[in-house]
N, C-alpha and C positions, 0 to 999 in steps of 0.2 A: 135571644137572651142566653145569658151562661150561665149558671150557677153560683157563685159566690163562695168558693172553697166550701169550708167544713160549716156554713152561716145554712139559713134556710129559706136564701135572699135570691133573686133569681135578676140577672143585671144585663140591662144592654152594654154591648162592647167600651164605647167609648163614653165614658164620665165627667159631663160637663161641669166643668171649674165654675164653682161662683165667689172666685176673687174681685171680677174685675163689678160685678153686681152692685150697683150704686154709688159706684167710685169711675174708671174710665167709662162707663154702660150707664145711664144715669135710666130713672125706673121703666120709662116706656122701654127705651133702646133694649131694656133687660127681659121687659116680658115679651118683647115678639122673638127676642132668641129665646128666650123659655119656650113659649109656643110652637116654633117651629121647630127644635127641641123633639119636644114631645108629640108633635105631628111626625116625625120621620120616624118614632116608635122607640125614641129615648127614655128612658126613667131611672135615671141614675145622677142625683147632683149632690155635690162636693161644695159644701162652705165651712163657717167657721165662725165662734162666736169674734174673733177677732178683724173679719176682715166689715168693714172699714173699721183697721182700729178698734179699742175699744168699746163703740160703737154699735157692735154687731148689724150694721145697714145691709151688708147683703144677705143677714139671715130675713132680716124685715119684708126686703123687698121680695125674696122668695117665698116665704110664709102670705104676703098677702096676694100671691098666683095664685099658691096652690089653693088658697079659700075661695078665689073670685071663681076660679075654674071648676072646683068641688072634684079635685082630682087626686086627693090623699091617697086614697088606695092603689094607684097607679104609682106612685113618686117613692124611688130608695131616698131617703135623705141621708145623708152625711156631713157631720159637723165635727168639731174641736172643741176643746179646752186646753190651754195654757200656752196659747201663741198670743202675741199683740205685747203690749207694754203693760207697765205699770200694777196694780192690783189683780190684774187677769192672767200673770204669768208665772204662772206656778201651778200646782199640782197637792196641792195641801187639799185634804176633805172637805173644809168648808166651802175653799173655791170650787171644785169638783162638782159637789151640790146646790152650789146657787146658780153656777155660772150653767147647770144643766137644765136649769126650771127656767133662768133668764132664756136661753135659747128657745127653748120649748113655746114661751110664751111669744116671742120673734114669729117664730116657724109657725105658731096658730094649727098647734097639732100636741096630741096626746103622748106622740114617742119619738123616741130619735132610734131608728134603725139601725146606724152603724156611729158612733160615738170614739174620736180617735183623742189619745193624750198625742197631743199635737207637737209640746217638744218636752223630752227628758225634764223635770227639773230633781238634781242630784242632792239640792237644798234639805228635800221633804224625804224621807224614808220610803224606799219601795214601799213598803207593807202599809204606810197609810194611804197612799195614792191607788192601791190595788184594792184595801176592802173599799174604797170611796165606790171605786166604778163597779165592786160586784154588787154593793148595794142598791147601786142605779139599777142592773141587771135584775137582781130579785123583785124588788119595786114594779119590775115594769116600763119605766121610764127609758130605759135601752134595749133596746133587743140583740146588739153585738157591738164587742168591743175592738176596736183596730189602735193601730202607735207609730207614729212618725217622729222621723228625725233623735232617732236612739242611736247609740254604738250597738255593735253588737254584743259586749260584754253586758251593758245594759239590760238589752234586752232578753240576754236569754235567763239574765238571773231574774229578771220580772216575770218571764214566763213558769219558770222553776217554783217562782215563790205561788203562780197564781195553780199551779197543778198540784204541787205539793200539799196546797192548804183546801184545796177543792171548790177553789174562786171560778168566779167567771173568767173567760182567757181571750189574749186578746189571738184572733182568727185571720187579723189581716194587718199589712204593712202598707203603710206609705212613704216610698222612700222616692229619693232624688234619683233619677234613673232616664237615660233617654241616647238616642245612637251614638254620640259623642261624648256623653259622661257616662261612663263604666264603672265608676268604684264601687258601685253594687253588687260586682259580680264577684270580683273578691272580699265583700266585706259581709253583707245582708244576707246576700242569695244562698250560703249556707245554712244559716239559720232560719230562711224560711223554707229551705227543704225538709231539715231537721223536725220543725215543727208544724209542719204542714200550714203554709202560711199562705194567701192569696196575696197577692202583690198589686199593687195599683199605682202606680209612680207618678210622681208630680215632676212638673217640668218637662215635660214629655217630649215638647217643641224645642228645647233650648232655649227658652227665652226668644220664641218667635224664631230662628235662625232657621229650622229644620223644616220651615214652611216656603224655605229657599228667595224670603223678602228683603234681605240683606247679604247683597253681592258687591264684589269689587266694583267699582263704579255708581253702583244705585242709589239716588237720590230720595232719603227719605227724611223725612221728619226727627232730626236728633231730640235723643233724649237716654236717659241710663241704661236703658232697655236697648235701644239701639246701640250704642256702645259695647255692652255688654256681648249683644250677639253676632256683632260684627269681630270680637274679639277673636271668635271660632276659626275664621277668616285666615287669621295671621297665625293662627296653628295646625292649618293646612287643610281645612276646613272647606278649601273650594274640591276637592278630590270627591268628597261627600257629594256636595250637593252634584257635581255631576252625576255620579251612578243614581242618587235620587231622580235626576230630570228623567235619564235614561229608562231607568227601571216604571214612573210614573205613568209616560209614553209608551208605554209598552204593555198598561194594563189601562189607557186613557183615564188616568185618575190624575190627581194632585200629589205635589211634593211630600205637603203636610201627611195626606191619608196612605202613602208610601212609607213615613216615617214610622208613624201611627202601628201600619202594620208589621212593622219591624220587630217592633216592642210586643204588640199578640200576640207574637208566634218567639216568644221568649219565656223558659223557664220557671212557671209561679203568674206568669201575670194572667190576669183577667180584665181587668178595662184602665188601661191609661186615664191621666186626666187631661184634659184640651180645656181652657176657654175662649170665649169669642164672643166680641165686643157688638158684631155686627150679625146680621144674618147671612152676609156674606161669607166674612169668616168661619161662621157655621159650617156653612156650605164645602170648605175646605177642608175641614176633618171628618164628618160624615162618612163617606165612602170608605173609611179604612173599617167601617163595621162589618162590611161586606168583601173586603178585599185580602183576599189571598195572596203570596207570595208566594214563587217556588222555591224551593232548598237553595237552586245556583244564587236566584238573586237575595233571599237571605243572608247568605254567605258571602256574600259581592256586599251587599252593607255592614259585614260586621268586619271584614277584614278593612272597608276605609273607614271607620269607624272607628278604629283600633288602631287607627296611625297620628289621630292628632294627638300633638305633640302637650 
């Protein structure tokens, strides 16, 4: 376990994604990856009242684990507000507080541990979106606040305002970040050194690519996702995945938990997010909880890394 920056959260490395939770993983498929999960000594999951949509299903279907199992005290939860469509996208107080008690009541749990504004909305005023979530914090109903998908002008005036006024602050970042997309490091990674930030980056894999499943030639199952990751490909992308095979082979681990560790041993992070539809997929990112890299091959990932184009 590692500590959760400046929080008083204590988190396994890698932080399973519950995007895919009720949606490609339909609920069984989901609770034996939860299980096994928390069998290899996981307790760190990531959802959102928006994912499926609206809907909030993968809070559902993880709320009714963690009840069947009676393993609340075990389990970080992490969730959203103001991602998905329609009346759930935005950041106004009232959203903030319903969409926090609707979650809550999903999850079949008294608090949300780490509670992220999921994206900017510039519509609503910093200052009412910020008392929203410190009221949640004094309440009880959050225990820590995190923010994805802000600029970093954004962010630092939100942070400004939440110090300034003696708010709750937010402690953690979820940003886009993984070996082949870098804008992080000249954009975020400042202002979360600035403000002592824990970093936990979504998209970790590339859309699947960095798990080395989409190669020239490889016959796979089209679909947007696929497209999408095979895009890396044509931006030179194959240079990557070879130091990955290399480097992977070389600590008999996997592409993915080679990638995985890449990002660990980066600046501000503390647990990436992975998910996995399967247990086998599981299976694939695991090992980077445990896996060290040395400086050379560090450096052998970040320089190909830094060449797609």
């Amino acid at each position: 376990m590692a500590p959760l920056g400046r929080t008083d959260l204590d988190v396994f490395p890698i932080c399973l994604g519950g995007n895919v939770f009720g949606w490609t993983a339909d609920e069984p498929q989901s609770r034996a990856v939860l299980d096994a999960y928390a069998g290899a000594g996981g307790n760190f999951i990531d959802t959102a009242n928006s994912y499926l949509l609206e809907h909030g299903r993968s809070e559902t279907v993880i709320g009714r684990w963690i009840a069947d199992r009676g393993n609340r005290e075990q389990i970080v939860v992490a969730t959203k507000v103001g991602g998905g469509r329609g009346p759930v996208r935005n950041l106004r107080a009232e959203t903030i507080k319903r969409e926090a008690l609707d979650s809550l009541e999903r999850l079949q749990t008294d608090r949300i541990d780490l509670y992220y504004a999921h994206f900017d909305d510039e519509e609503t005023p910093l200052e009412e979106s910020l008392l929203a979530f410190d009221a949640l914090v004094q309440a009880g109903t959050v225990r820590h606040l995190g923010a994805s998908n802000y600029t970093p002008e954004r962010l630092t005036a939100a942070l400004d305002f939440q110090r300034n006024h003696g708010l709750a602050e937010f402690t953690v970042l979820q940003p886009h970040y993984n070996l082949v997309e870098r804008d992080f490091e000249r954009t975020l990674l400042p202002v979360a050194e600035a403000w002592d930030l824990a970093v936990l980056p979504y998209y970790a894999l590339a859309k699947g690519f960095l798990t080395g499943k989409y190669r020239a030639g490889s016959e796979v199952v089209e679909s947007q996702r696929a497209e999408g990751a095979r895009a890396y490909l044509d931006q030179g992308g194959a240079a990557v995945l070879e130091a990955l095979d290399e480097i992977a082979a070389a600590h008999n681990t996997t592409v993915a938990a080679a990638a995985l560790a890449w990002l660990l041993a980066r600046p501000r992070v503390v647990a990436p997010i992975a998910s996995a539809r399967t247990i086998e997929q599981l299976e694939q990112i695991l090992p980077a909880a445990t896996l060290t890299l040395t400086p050379a091959e560090i450096d052998r990932l970040s320089a190909a890394g830094s060449l797609l184009r």
